[in-house]
C-alpha positions as a Markdown table, in Angstrom:
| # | Residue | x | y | z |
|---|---|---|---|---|
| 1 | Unk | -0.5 | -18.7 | 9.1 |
| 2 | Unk | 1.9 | -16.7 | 11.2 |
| 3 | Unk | 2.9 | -18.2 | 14.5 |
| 4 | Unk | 2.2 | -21.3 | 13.3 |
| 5 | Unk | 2.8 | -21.1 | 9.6 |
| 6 | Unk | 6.1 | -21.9 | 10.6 |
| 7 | Unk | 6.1 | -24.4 | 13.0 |
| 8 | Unk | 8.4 | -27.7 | 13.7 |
| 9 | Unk | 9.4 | -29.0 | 10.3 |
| 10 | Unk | 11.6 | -32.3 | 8.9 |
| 11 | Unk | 14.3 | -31.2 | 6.7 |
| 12 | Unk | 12.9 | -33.1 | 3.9 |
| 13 | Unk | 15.2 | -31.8 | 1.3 |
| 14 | Unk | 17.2 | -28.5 | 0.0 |
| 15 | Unk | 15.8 | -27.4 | -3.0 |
| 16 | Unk | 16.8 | -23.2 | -3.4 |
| 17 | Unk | 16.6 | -23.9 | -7.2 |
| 18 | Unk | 12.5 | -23.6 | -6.8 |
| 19 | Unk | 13.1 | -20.1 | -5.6 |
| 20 | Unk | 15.2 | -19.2 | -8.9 |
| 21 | Unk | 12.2 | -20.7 | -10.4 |
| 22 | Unk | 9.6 | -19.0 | -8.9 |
| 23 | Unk | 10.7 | -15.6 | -9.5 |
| 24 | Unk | 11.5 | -16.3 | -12.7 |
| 25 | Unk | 7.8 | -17.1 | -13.4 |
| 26 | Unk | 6.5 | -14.2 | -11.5 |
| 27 | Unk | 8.4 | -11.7 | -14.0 |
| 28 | Unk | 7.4 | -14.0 | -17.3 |
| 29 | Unk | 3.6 | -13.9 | -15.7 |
| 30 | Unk | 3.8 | -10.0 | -14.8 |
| 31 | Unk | 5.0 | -9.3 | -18.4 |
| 32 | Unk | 1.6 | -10.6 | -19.5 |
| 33 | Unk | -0.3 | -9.0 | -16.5 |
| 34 | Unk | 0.9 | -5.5 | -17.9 |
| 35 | Unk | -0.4 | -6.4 | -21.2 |
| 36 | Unk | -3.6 | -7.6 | -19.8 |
| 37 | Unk | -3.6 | -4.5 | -17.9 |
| 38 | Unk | -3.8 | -6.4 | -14.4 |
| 39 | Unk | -2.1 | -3.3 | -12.9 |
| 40 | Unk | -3.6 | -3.2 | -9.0 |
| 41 | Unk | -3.0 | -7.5 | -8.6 |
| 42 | Unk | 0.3 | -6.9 | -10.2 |
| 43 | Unk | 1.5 | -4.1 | -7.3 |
| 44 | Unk | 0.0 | -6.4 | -5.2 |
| 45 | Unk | 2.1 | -9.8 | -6.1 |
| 46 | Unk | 5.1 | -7.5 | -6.1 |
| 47 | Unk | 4.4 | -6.1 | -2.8 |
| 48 | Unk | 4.1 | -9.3 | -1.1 |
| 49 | Unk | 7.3 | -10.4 | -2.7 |
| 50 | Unk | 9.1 | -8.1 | -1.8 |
| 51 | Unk | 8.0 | -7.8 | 1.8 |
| 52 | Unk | 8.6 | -11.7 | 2.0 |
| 53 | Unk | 11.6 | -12.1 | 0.7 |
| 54 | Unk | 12.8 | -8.7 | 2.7 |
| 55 | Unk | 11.2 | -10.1 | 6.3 |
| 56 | Unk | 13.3 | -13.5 | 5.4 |
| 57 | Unk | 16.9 | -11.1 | 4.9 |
| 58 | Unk | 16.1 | -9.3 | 8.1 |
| 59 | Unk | 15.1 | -12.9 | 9.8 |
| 60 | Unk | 18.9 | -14.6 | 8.8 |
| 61 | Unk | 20.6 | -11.9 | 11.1 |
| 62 | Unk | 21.2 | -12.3 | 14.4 |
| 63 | Unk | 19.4 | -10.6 | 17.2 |
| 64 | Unk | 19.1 | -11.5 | 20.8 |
| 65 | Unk | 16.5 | -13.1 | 22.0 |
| 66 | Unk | 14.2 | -9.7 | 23.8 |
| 67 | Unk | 15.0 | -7.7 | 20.1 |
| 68 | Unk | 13.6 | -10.7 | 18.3 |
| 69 | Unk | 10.8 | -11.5 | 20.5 |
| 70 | Unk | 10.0 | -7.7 | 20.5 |
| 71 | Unk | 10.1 | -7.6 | 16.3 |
| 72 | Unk | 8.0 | -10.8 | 16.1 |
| 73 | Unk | 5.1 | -9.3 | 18.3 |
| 74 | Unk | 5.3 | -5.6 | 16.3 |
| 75 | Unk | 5.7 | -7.8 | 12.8 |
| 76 | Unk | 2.7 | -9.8 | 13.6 |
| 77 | Unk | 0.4 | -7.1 | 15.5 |
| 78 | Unk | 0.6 | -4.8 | 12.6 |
| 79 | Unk | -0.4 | -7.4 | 10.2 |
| 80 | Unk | -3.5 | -8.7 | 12.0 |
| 81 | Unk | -4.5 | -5.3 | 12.8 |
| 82 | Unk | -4.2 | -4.4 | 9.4 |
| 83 | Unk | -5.6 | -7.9 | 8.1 |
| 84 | Unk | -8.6 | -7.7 | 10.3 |
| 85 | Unk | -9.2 | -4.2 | 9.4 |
| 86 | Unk | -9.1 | -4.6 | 5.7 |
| 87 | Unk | -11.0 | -7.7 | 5.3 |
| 88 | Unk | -13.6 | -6.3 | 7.9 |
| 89 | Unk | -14.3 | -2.8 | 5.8 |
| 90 | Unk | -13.7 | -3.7 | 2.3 |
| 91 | Unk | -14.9 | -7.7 | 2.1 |
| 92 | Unk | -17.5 | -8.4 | 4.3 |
| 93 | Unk | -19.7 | -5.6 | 3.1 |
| 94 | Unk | -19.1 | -6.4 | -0.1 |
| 95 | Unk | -20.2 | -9.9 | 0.4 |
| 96 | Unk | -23.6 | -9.1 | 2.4 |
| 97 | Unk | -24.6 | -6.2 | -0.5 |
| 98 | Unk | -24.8 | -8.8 | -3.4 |
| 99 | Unk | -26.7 | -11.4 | -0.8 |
| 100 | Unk | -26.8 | -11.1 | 2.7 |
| 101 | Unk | -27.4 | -15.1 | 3.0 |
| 102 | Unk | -24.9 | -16.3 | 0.3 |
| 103 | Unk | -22.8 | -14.0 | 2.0 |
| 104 | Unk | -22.6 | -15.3 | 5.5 |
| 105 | Unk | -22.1 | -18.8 | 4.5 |
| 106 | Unk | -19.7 | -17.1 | 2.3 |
| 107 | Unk | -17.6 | -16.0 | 5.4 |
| 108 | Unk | -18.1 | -18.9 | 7.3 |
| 109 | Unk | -17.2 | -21.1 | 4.7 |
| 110 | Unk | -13.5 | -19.2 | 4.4 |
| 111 | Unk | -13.1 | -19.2 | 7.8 |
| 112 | Unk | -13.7 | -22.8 | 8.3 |
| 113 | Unk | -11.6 | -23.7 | 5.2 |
| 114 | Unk | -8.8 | -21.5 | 7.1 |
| 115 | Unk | -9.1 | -23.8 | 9.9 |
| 116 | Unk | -9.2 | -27.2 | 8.0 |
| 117 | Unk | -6.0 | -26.1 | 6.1 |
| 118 | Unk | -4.0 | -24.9 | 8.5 |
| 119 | Unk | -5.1 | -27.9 | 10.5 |
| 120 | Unk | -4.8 | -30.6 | 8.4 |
| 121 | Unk | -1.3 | -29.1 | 7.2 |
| 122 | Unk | 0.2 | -30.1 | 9.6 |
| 123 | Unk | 0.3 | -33.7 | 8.7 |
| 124 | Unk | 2.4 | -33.2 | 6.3 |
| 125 | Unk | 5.5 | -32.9 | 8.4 |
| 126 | Unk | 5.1 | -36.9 | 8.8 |
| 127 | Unk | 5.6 | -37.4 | 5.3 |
| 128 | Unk | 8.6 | -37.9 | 3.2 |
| 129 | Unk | 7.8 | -34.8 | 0.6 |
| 130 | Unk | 10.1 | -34.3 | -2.2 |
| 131 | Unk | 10.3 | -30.4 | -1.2 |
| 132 | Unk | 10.8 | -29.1 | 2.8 |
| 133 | Unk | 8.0 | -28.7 | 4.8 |
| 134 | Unk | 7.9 | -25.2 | 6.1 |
| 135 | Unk | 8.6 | -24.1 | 2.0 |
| 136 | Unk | 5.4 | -26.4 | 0.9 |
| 137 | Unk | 2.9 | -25.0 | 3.3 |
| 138 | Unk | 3.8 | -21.7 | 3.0 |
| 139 | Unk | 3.9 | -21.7 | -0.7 |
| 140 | Unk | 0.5 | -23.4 | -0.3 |
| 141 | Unk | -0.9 | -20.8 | 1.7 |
| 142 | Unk | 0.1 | -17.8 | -0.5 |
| 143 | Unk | -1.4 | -19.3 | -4.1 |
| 144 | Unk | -4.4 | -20.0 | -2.2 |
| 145 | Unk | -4.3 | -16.6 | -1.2 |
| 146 | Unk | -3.3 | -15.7 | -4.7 |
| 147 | Unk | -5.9 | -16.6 | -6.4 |
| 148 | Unk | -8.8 | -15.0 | -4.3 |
| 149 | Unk | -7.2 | -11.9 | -4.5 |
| 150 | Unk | -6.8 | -12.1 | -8.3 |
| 151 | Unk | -10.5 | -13.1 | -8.1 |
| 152 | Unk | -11.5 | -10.5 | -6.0 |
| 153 | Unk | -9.9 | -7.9 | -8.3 |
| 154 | Unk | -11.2 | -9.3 | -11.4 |
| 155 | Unk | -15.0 | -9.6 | -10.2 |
| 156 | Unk | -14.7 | -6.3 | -9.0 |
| 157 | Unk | -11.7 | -3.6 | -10.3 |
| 158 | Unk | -12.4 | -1.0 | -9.0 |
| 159 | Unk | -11.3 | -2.2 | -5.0 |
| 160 | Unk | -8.5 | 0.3 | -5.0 |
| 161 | Unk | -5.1 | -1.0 | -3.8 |
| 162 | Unk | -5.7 | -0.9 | 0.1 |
| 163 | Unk | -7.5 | -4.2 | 0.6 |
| 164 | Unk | -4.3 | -6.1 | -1.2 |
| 165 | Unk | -1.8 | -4.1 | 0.0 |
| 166 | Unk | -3.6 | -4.8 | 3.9 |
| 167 | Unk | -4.3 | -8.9 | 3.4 |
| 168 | Unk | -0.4 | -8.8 | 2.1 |
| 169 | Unk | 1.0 | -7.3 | 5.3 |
| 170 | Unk | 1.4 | -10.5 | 6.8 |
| 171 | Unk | 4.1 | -11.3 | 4.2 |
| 172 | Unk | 7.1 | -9.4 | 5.9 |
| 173 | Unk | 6.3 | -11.1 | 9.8 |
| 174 | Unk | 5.6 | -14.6 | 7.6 |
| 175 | Unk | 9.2 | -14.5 | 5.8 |
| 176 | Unk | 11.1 | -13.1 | 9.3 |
| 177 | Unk | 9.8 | -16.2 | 11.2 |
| 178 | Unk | 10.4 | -18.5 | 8.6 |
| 179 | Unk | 13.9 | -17.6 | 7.5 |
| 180 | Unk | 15.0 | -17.9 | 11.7 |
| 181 | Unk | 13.5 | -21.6 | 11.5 |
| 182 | Unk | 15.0 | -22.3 | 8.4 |
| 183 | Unk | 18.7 | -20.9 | 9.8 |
| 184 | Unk | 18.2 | -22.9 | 13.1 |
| 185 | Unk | 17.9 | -26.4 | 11.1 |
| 186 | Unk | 20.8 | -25.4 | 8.7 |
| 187 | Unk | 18.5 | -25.0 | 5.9 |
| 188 | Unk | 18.8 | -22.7 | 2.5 |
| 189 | Unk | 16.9 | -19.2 | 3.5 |
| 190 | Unk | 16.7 | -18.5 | 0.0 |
| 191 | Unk | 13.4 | -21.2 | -0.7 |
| 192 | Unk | 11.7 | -18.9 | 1.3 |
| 193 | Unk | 11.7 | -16.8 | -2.4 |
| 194 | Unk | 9.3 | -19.4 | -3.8 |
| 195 | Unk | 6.3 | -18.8 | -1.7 |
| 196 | Unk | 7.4 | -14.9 | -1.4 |
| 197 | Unk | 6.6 | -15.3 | -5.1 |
| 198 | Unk | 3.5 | -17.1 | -4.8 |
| 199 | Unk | 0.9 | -14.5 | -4.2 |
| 200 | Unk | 1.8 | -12.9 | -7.6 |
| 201 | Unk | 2.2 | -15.6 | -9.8 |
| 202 | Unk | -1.5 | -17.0 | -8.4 |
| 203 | Unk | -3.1 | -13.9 | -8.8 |
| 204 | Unk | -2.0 | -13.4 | -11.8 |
| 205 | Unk | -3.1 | -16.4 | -13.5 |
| 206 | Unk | -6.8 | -16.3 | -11.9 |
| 207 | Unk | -7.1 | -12.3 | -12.7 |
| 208 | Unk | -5.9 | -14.1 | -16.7 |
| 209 | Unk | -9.6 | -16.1 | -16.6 |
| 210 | Unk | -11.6 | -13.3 | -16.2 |
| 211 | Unk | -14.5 | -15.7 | -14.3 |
| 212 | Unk | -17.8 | -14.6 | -15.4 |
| 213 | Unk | -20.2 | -13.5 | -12.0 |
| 214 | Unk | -23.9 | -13.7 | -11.1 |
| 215 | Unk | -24.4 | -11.8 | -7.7 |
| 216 | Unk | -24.7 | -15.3 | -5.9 |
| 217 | Unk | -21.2 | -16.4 | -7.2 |
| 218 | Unk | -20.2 | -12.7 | -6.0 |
| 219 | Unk | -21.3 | -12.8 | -2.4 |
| 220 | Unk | -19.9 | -16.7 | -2.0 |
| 221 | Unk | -16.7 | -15.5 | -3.3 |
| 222 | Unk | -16.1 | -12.3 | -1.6 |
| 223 | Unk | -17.7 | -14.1 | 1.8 |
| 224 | Unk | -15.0 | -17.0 | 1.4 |
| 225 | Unk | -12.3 | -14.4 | 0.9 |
| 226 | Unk | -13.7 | -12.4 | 3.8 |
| 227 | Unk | -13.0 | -15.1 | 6.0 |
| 228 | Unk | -10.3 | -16.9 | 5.0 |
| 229 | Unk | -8.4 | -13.7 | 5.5 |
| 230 | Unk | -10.0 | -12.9 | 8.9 |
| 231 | Unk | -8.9 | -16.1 | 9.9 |
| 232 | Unk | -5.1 | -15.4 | 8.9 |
| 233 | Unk | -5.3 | -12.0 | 10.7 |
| 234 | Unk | -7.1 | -13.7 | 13.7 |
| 235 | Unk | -3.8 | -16.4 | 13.4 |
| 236 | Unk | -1.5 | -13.7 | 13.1 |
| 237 | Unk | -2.6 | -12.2 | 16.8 |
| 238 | Unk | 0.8 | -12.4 | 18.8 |
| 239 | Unk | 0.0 | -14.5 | 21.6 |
| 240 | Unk | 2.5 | -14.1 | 24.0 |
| 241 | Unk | 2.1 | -17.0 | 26.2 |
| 242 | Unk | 4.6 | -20.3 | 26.8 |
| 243 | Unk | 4.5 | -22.6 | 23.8 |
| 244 | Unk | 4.1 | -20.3 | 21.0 |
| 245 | Unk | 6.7 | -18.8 | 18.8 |
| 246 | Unk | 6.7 | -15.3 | 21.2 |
| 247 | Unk | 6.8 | -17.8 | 24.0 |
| 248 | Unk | 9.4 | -19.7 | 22.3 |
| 249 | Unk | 11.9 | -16.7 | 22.0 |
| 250 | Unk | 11.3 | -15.1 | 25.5 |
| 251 | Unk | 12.2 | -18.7 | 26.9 |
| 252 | Unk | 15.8 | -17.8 | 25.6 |
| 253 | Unk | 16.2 | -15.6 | 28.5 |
| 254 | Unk | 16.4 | -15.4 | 32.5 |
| 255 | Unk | 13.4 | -13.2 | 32.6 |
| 256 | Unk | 10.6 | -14.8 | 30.3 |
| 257 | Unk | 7.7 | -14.1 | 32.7 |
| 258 | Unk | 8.9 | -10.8 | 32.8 |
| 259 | Unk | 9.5 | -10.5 | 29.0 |
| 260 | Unk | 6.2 | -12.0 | 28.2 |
| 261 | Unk | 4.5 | -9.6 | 30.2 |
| 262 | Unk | 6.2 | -6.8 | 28.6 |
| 263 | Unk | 5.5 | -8.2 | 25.2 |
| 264 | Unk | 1.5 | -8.3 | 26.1 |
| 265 | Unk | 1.6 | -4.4 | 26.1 |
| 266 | Unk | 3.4 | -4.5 | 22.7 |
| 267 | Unk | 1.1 | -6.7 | 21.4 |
| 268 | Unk | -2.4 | -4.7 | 21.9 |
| 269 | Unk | -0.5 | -1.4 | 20.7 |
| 270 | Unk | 0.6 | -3.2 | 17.6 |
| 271 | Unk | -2.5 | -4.8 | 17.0 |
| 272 | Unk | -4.4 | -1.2 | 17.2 |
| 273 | Unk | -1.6 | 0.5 | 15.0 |
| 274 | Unk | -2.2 | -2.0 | 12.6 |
| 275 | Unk | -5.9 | -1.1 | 12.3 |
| 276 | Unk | -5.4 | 2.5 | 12.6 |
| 277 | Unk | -3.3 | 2.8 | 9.6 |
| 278 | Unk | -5.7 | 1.5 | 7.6 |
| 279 | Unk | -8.2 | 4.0 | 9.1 |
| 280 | Unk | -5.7 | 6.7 | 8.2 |
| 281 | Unk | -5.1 | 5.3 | 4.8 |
| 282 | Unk | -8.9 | 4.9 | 4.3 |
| 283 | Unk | -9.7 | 8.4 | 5.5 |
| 284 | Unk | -6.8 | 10.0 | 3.2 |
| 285 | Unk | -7.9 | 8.3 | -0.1 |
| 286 | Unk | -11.6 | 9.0 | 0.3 |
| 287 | Unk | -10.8 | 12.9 | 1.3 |
């Protein structure tokens, strides 16, 4: 969701109590993960957490408009790049070798369901929700993303921890941008803790049902997971024009055009970074 995961919101209510509550069922569910021996989903949730609730620290200070523009595009290029990369090498294979067919509807199915969600989504800033807006879709996104990545890892263990740790990168970039929105409007930073915690406590919970798999069901749901995250990663591609967040923040100064066009550069290096680490990674862990 990215650039627009975070988008104009109605302060709707101030609820930081959910975030207490949130973490406090991510540790109660991880205590039975480590029994259950969930160890790879677990590193995941905690990953995403931590690089959440860390992107939403480093969002609440203050930066100048160029240094925050600058962060944003570097945040959100090394997620997609990472995100398109993963899902592209470790997913879509996977999907097309249990059925080819099943498969490709798989994929177009998640990356249609990406659309309608993040579409649809945003009518909920018209409605007088008992939680703030930017905190419900956000959470939303992450247990939705949650549980297919339990799912994944429980239809097929032995994905090693690059995949998770890759669709999770946007995390850090999500909780940056949303913890600057959140300060702008006067709002508590510290809900952004309840969706930081909502990949894990998802996961979790659908790596606890062990779903029993036919090579059909496998394909649909590694194809619907295969695109749902490309989608993300293709949402998370900084585009530095007028009107989007980038945009947004180089309006804050004299030289926009200029900074935009500066920012362009930054934003195909970080994209490519992004994907060459996971080449790297890749290359290192099957030496």
């Amino acid at each position: 969701m990215s650039i627009n995961e975070t988008d104009d919101v109605v302060n709707v209510g101030r609820v930081p109590w959910l975030g207490v509550a949130g973490t406090g069922a991510l540790v109660v569910l991880s205590v039975i993960g480590t029994t259950a021996g969930l160890w790879k989903v677990l590193v995941v949730g905690w990953v995403a957490f931590v690089a959440m609730a860390g992107g939403a620290v480093v969002g609440t200070r203050s930066a100048t408009a160029d240094t925050h523009a600058e962060r944003l595009v570097w945040g959100y290029g090394l997620a997609s790049g990472a995100m398109v990369t993963s899902a592209a090498v470790f997913l879509v294979p996977q999907a097309i070798g249990y059925d080819p067919r099943v498969g490709g509807f798989g994929i177009a199915a998640g990356l249609l369901a990406g659309y309608a969600g993040h579409t649809v989504g945003h009518r909920f800033v018209h409605y007088d929700l008992p939680i703030e807006t930017t905190t419900a879709r956000l959470t939303a996104h992450s247990l939705t993303a949650g549980v297919v990545i339990g799912t994944v890892y429980t239809l097929l263990p032995d994905l090693g921890l690059l995949l998770g740790l890759g669709i999770v990168s946007h995390k850090g970039p999500a909780g940056y941008a949303a913890a600057r929105r959140l300060r702008r409007r006067d709002m508590p930073v510290g809900v952004v803790v309840l969706p930081a915690a909502g990949v894990g406590i998802a996961a979790i919970l659908a790596g606890l049902l062990e779903p029993q798999s036919s090579l059909a069901v496998s394909a649909a749901v590694f194809g619907f997971a295969a695109g749902l995250f490309l989608h993300v990663a293709m949402d998370f591609l900084p585009e530095c024009e007028v009107g989007g967040e980038v945009g947004e923040v180089a309006a804050l100064t004299g030289d926009a055009h200029e900074l935009l066009d500066r920012l362009r550069v930054h934003a195909v290096a970080s994209t490519a970074a992004g994907a060459s680490l996971v080449f790297l990674a890749w290359l290192l862990l099957a030496a």
